[in-house]
Backbone as CSV, one residue per row, in Angstrom:
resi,resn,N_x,N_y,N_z,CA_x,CA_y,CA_z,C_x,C_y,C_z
1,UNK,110.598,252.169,94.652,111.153,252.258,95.989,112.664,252.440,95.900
2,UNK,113.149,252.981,97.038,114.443,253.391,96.925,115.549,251.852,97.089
3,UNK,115.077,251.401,97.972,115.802,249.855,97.851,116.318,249.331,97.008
4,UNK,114.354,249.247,95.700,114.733,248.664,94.257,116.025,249.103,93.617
5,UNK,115.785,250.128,93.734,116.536,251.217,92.697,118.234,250.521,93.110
6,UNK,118.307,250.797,94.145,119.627,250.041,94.294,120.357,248.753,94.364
7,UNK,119.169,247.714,94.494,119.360,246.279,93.861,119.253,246.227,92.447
8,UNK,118.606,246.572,91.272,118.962,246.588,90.043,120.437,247.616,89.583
9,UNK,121.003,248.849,90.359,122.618,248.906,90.398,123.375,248.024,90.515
10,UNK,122.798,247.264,91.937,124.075,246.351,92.433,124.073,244.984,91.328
11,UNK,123.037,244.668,90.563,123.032,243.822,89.778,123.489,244.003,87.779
12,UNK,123.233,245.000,87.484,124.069,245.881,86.155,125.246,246.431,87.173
13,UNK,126.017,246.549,88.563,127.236,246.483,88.586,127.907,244.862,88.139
14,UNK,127.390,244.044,88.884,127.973,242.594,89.086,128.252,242.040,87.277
15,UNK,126.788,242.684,86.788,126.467,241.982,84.759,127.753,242.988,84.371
16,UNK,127.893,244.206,84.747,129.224,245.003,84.204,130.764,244.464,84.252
17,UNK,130.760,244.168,85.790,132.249,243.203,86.054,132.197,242.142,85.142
18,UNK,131.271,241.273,85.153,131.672,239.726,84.466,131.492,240.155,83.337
19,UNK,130.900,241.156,82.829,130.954,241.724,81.132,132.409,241.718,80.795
20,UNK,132.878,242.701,81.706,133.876,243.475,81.124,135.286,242.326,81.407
21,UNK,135.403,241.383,82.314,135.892,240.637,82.879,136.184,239.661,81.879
22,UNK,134.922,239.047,81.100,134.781,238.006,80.018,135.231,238.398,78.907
23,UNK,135.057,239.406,78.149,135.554,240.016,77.304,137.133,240.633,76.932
24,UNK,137.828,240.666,78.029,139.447,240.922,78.328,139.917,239.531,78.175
25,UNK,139.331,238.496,78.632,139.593,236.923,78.971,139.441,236.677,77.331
26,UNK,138.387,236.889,76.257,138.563,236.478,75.414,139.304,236.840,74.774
27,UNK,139.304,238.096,74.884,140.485,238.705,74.172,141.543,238.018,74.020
28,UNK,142.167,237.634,74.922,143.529,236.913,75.030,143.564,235.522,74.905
29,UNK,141.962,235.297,75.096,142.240,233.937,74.246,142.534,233.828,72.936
30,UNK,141.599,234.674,72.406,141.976,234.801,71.005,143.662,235.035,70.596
31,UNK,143.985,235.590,71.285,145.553,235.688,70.974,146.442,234.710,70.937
32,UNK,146.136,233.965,71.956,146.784,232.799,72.228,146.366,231.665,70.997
33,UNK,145.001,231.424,70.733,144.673,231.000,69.674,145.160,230.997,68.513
34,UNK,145.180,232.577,68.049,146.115,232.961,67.384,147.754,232.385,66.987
35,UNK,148.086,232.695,68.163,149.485,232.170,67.815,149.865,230.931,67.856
36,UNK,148.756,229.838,68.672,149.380,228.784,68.384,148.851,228.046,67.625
37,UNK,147.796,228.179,66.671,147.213,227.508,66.030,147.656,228.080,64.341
38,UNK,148.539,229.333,64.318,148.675,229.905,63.255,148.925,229.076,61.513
39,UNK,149.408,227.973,61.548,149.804,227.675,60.310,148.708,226.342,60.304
40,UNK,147.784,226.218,60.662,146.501,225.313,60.770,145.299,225.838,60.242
41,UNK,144.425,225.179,59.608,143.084,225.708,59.339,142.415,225.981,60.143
42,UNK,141.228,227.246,59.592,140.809,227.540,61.133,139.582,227.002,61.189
43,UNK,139.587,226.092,63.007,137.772,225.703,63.264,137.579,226.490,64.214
44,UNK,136.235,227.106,63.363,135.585,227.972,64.248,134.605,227.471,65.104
45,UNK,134.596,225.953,65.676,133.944,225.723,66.819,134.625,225.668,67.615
46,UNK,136.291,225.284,67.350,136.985,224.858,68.434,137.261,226.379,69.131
47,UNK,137.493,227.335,67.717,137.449,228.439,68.506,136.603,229.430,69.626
48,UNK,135.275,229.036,68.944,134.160,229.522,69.839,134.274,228.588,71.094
49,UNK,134.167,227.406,70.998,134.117,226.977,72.493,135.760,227.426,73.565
50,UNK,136.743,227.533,72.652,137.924,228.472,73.508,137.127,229.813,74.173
51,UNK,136.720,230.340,73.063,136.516,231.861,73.658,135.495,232.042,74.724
52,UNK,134.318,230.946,74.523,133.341,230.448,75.668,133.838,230.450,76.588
53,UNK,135.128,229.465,77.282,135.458,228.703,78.350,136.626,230.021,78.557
54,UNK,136.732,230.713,78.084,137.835,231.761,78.652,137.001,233.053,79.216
55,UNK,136.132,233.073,78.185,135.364,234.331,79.067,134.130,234.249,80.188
56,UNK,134.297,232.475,80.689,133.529,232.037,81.596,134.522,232.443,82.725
57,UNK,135.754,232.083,82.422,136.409,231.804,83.661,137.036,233.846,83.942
58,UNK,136.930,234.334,82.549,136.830,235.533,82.924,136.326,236.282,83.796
59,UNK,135.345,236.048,83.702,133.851,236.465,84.608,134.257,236.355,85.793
60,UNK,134.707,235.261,86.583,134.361,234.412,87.677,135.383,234.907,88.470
61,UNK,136.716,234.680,87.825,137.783,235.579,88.529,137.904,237.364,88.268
62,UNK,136.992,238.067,87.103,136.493,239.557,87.277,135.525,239.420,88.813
63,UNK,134.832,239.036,89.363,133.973,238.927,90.326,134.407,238.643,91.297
64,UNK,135.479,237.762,91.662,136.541,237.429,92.568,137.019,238.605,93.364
65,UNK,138.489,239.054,91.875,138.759,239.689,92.577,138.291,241.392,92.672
66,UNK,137.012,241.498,92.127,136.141,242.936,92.561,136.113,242.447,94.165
67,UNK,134.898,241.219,94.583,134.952,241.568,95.629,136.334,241.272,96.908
68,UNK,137.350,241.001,96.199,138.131,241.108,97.333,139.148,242.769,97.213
69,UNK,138.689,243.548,96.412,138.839,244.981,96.598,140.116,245.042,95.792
70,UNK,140.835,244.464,94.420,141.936,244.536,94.037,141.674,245.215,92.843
71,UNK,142.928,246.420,92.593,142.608,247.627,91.996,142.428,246.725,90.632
72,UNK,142.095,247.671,89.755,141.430,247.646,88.109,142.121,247.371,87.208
73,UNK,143.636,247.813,87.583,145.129,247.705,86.836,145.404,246.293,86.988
74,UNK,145.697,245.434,88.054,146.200,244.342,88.617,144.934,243.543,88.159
75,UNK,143.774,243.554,88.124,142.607,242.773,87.799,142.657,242.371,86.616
76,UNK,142.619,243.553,85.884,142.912,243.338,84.177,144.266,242.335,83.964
77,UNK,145.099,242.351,84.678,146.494,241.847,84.550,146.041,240.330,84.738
78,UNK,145.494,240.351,85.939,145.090,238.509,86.246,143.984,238.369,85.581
79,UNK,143.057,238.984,85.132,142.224,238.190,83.989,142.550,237.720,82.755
80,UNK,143.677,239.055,82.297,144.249,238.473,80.663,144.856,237.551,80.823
81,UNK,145.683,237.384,82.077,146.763,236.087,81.924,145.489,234.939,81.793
82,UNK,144.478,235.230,82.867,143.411,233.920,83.021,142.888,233.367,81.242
83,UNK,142.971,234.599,81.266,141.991,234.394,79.488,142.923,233.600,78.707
84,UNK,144.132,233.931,78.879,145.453,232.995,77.796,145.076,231.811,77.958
85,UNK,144.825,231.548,79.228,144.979,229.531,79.588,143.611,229.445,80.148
86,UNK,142.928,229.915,79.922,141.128,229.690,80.345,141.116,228.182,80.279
87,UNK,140.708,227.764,79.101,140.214,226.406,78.802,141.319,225.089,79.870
88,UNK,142.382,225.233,79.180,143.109,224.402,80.445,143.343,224.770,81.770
89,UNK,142.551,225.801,82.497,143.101,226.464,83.415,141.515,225.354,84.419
90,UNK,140.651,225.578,83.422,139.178,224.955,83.828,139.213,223.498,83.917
91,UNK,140.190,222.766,82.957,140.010,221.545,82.681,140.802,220.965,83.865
92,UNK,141.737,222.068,84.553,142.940,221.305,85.758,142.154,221.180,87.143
93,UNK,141.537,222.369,86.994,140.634,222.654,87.954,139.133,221.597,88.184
94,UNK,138.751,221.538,87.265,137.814,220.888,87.342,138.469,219.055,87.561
95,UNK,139.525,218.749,87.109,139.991,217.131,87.220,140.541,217.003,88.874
96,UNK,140.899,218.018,89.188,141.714,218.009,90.776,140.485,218.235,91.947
97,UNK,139.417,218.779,91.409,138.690,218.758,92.474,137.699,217.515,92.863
98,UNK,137.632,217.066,91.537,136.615,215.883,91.640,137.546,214.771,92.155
99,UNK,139.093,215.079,91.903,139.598,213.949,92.766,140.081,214.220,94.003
100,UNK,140.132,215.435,94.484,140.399,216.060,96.133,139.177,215.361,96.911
101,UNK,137.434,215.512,96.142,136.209,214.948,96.639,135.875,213.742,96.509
102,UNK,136.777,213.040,95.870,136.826,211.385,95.544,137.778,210.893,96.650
103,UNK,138.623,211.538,96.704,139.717,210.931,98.179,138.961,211.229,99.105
104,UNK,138.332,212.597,99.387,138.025,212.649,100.653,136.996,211.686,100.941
105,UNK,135.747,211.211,100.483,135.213,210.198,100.390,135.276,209.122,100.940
106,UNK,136.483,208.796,99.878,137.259,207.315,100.240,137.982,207.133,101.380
107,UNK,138.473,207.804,101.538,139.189,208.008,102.972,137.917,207.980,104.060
108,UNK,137.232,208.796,104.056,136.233,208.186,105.261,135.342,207.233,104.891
109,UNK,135.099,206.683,103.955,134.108,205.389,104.130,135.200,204.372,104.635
110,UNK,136.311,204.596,104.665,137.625,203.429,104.984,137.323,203.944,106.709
111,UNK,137.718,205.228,106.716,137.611,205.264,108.643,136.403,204.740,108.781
112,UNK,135.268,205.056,108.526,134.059,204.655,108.743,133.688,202.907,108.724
113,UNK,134.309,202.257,108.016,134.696,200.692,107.949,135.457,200.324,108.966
114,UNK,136.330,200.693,109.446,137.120,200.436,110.535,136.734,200.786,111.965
115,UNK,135.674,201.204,111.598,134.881,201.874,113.295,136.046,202.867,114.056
116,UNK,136.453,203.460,113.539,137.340,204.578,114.264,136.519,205.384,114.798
117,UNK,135.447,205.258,114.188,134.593,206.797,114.941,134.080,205.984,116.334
118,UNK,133.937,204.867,116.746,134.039,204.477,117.940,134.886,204.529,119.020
119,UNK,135.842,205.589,120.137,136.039,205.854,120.585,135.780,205.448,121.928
120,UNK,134.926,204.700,122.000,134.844,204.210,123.474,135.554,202.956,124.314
121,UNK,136.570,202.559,123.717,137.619,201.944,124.388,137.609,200.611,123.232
122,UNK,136.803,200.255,122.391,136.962,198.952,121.792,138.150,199.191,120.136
123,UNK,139.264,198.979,120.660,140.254,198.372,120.121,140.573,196.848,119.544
124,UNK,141.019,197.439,118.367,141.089,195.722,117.710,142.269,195.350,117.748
């Protein structure tokens, strides 16, 4: 069917972006790797899990900014930078959100303790 045909495009487009997306990201991890690890022995787990976590976050921001329509030149530009600092770029990200969703939380089980959401004239 003609439909199919164009949902398996739109899906080897999307596997193409985060391909090509992940792979620029590692790239530059590796570089970065490279240079700062240069006069050290090399572990190749620490490295593989760098190049993992860079060409994850590759992907994610290749897919980003495809769909927000930003040319191919400028994409490549913000993915390599992404790929340099992948791993800590994930680790900031991931510590700030779980505590943006830990405040927000806390903050309303506190309104919620205080009966603020009661509104009908009973003041303490």
């Amino acid at each position: 069917m003609p439909g199919e045909e164009q949902h398996e495009r739109t899906l080897i487009d999307i596997a193409m972006t985060g391909g090509v997306g992940a792979m620029l990201a590692m790239i530059f991890q590796g570089v970065r790797a490279g240079r700062e690890h240069l006069g050290e022995p090399f572990d190749g787990w620490r490295f593989t899990v760098g190049l993992i976590s860079a060409g994850a976050l590759g992907a994610i921001v290749a897919w980003g900014l495809n769909e927000l329509g930003v040319s191919r030149q400028l994409s490549a530009i913000i993915i390599a930078m992404c790929g340099y600092v992948g791993g800590p770029l994930l680790d900031i990200a991931y510590t700030e959100i779980q505590e943006t969703v830990k405040a927000a939380f806390d903050g309303l089980q506190e309104w919620l303790l205080k009966g603020k959401w009661d509104r009908h004239g009973h003041d303490e």
